[in-house]
N, C-alpha and C positions, 0 to 999 in steps of 0.2 A: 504494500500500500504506500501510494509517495500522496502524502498530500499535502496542504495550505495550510496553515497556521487561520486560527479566527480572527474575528471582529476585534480591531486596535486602536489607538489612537491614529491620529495623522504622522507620517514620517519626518516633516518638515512644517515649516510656519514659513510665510512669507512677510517684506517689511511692515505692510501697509494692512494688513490682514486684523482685522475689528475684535477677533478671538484668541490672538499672540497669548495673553492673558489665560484664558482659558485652563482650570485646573483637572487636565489630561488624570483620571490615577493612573498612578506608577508612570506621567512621564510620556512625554511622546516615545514614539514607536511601540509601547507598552501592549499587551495585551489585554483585552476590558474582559469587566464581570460577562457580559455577553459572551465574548468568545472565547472564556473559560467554558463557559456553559453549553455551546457548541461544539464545541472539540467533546467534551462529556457525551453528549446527546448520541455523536458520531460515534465512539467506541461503544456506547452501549449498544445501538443497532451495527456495529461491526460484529459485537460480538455474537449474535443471534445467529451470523450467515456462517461466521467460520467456528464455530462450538465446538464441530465435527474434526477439527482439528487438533483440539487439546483432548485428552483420556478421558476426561470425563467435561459435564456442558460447562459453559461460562455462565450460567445460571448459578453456579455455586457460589455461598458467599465465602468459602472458605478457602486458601490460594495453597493447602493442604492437597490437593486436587488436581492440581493446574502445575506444569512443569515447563516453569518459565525462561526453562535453558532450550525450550524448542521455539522462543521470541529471539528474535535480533532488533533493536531499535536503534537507528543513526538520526541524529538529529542537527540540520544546525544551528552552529555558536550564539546564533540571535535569541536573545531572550524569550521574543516573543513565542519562536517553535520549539524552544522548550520547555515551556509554561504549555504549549500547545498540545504537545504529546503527553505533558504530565497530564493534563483534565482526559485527552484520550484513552492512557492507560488506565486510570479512576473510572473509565465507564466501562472499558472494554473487559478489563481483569475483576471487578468488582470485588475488591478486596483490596489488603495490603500483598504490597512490593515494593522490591529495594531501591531504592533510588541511584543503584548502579548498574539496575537495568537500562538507565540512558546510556548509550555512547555520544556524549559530543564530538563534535568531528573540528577539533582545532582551527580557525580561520584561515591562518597560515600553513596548513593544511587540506584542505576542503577543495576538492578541485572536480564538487559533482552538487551541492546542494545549495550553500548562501551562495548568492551573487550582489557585489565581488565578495569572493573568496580566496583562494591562493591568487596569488598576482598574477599578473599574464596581463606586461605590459604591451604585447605587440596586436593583441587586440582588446582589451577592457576599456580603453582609451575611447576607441570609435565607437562602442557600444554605450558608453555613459554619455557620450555626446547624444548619441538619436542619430535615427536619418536626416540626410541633409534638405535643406528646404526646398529643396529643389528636386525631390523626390516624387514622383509621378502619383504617387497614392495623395499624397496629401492636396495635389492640385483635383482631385475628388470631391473633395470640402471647401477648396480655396487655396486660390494660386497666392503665394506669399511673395512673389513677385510682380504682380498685378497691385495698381494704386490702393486695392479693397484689400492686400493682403498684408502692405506695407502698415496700413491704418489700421490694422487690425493687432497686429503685434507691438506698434505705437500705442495703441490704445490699452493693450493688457499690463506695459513695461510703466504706462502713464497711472495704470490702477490699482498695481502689485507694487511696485518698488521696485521689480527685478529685471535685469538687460535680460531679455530674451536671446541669447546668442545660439541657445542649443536648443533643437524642438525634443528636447530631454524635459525640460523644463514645464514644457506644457504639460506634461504628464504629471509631474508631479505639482504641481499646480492646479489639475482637476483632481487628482487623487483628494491634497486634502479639502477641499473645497466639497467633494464627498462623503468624505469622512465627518465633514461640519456639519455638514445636510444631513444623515445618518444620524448625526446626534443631536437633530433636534434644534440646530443653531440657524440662526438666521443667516443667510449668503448676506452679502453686500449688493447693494442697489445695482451696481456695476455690473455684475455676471449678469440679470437679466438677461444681454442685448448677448452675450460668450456661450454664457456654460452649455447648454443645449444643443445651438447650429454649429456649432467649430469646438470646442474643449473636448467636451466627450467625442467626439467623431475624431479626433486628431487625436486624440490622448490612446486610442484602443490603435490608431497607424503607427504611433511610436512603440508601444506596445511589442506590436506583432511583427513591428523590425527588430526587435531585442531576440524576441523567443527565437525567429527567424535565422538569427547572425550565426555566422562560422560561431565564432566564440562560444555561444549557446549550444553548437553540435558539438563543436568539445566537451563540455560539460557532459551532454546526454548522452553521448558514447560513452565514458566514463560510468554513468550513473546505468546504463543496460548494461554494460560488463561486469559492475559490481551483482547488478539483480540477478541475473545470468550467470554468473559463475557462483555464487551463493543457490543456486536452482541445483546447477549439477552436483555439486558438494551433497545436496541432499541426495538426488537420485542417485550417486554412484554408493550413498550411506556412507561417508567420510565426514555429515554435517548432520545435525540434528534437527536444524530451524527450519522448519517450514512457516514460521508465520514471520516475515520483512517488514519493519516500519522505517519510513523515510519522512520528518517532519520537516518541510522545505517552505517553498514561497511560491508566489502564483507562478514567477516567471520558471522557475523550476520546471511546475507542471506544466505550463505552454510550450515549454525547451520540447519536454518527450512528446507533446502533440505533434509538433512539427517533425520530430524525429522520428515518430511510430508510421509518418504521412497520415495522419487523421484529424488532422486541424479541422477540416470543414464539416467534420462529421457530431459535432457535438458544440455547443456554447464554450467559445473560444475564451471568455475572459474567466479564469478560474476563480470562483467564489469563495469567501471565505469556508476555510473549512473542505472543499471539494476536495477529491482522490481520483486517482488515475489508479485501480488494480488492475494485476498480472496475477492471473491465476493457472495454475495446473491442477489439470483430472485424471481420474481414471477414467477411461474408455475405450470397452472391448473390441470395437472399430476400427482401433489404433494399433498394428502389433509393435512389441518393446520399445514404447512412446508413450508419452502423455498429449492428451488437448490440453489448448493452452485458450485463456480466453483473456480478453482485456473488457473492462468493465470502468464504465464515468459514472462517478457518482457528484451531479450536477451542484451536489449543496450538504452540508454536514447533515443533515433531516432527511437526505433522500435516502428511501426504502427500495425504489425502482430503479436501479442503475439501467444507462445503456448501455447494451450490449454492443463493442464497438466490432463492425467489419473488416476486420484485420485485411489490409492490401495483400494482394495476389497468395492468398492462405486461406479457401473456404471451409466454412465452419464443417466436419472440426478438424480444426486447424493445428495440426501436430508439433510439437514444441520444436523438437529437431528442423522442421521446416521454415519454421518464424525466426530459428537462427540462423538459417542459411541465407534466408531472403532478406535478414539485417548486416548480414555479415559487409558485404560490399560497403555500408554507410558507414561501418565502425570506420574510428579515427585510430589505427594502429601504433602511431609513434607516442610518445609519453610527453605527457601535459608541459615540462620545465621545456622542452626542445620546441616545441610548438609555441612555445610562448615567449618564446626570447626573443628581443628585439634582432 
């Protein structure tokens, strides 16, 4: 399971922004009571579907039962997804456990789940920038070339306080401007005429140029080779874990969208709380193989995941074969050479 961290504060404040003030708990970037209570919600219906997995159900309130050396949890270093997976594990395990059942995954380290995480200066650069404004997607919403698009980013740098120089910016500029909304706060008179026709519409292209980016496929090759080689270790019986948790960030999950090729197949912007699983079955259909099936679960409450159409792999879709038909996209050389200037 890789999923989203819940409902938080905003990442950032802008100069001019009426809610600077604003007493965030725990703190911008923080995680709220909300989406402590989300991530909860999510483990407890996780646990319902994979029960079948620990020896006896996740119904149990006793952890006497439950042999949490066939869990692996990786999380990253941001507070926020490890506050995330803890309410997860509180729902999923219902009971106590250890609190070294987390693995953090060192920042200066981490070269599959925060971003940025290990450095990887020879693309993090162009990726924290944004696509350029001259970027064809964005002349979809408005050419920022054009007298309306120049006025337009006049007008946001004239209401925010901040140079526009990166259409990085706008993104996070509607994020918290959402996150305000969200919580109930009055926008400023200002968005009226923005947030609607052009933030939101512009913020999901800078978006989907992130998840998009080489840099991003670095990552998600990384992050399938670790889920992938952690699969086999169980099948060959050299590993015990069959239940993977990965507590990451939206962009994380939209990196494997774009990597699994199933972006269009499901609600691209990953909701708090959402999960991309990889699961393996038994099926007598299959000889000395499992199906393997990928499943969105749209929202931390969702009950009904889709079932995602795995490219050129029809259901069912044989684990051996989803590795063959990935194999070509892996990034075989190793993260520090790929990312040296």
């Amino acid at each position: 399971m890789l999923f989203r961290h819940g409902d938080r504060a905003p990442v950032l404040t802008y100069p001019m922004d009426p809610h600077r003030e604003y007493p965030w708990p725990g703190g911008y970037e923080a995680l709220s009571q909300r989406g402590a209570d989300q991530l909860y919600t999510s483990g407890f219906i996780k646990s319902t579907r994979y029960s079948s997995l620990f020896p006896s159900n996740c119904d149990s309130k006793s952890t006497n039962t439950i042999d949490l050396d066939q869990m692996l949890v990786l999380s990253s270093s941001v507070e926020r997804c490890v506050d995330s997976v803890t309410n997860f594990l509180n729902g999923f395990i219902r009971g106590e456990w250890p609190s070294s059942l987390i693995n953090v995954i060192p920042p200066d380290r981490d070269e599959m789940l925060a971003v940025p995480g290990k450095s990887c200066p020879k693309y993090e650069n162009s990726v924290i920038a944004g696509p350029p404004f001259d970027d064809p997607e964005f002349k979809k919403v408005i050419d920022f070339e054009s007298p309306e698009g120049k006025e337009f980013l006049a007008y946001v740098e004239e209401n925010t306080g901040i140079p526009v120089f990166w259409s990085s910016i706008l993104l996070f500029l509607e994020d918290t401007l959402s996150v305000e909304k969200d919580n109930n706060l009055e926008l400023p008179a200002w968005t009226e005429r923005v947030y609607e026709p052009y933030l939101k519409p512009l913020s999901l292209i800078v978006f989907d140029g992130f998840a998009s980016s080489y840099y991003m496929k670095i990552r998600s090759s990384i992050l399938f080779k670790d889920m992938s080689n952690k699969f086999d270790n169980l099948i060959a019986g050299s590993a015990d874990q069959n239940i993977l948790l990965y507590s990451a960030h939206d962009i994380t999950v939209a990196g494997m969208l774009h990597f699994f090729g199933i972006r269009n197949q499901i609600p691209f912007m990953p909701a708090y709380g959402s999960s991309l699983n990889l699961e393996l079955h038994e099926n007598s259909e299959i000889e000395n193989d499992y199906e393997v099936k990928l499943l969105y679960f749209a929202s931390y409450d969702d009950e009904n995941p889709i079932e995602v159409n795995i490219p050129n792999c029809p259901a069912p879709c044989p684990y051996k074969q989803l590795k063959a038909n990935i194999k070509p996209n892996l990034i075989e050389d190793d993260y520090d050479s790929l990312c040296s200037q």
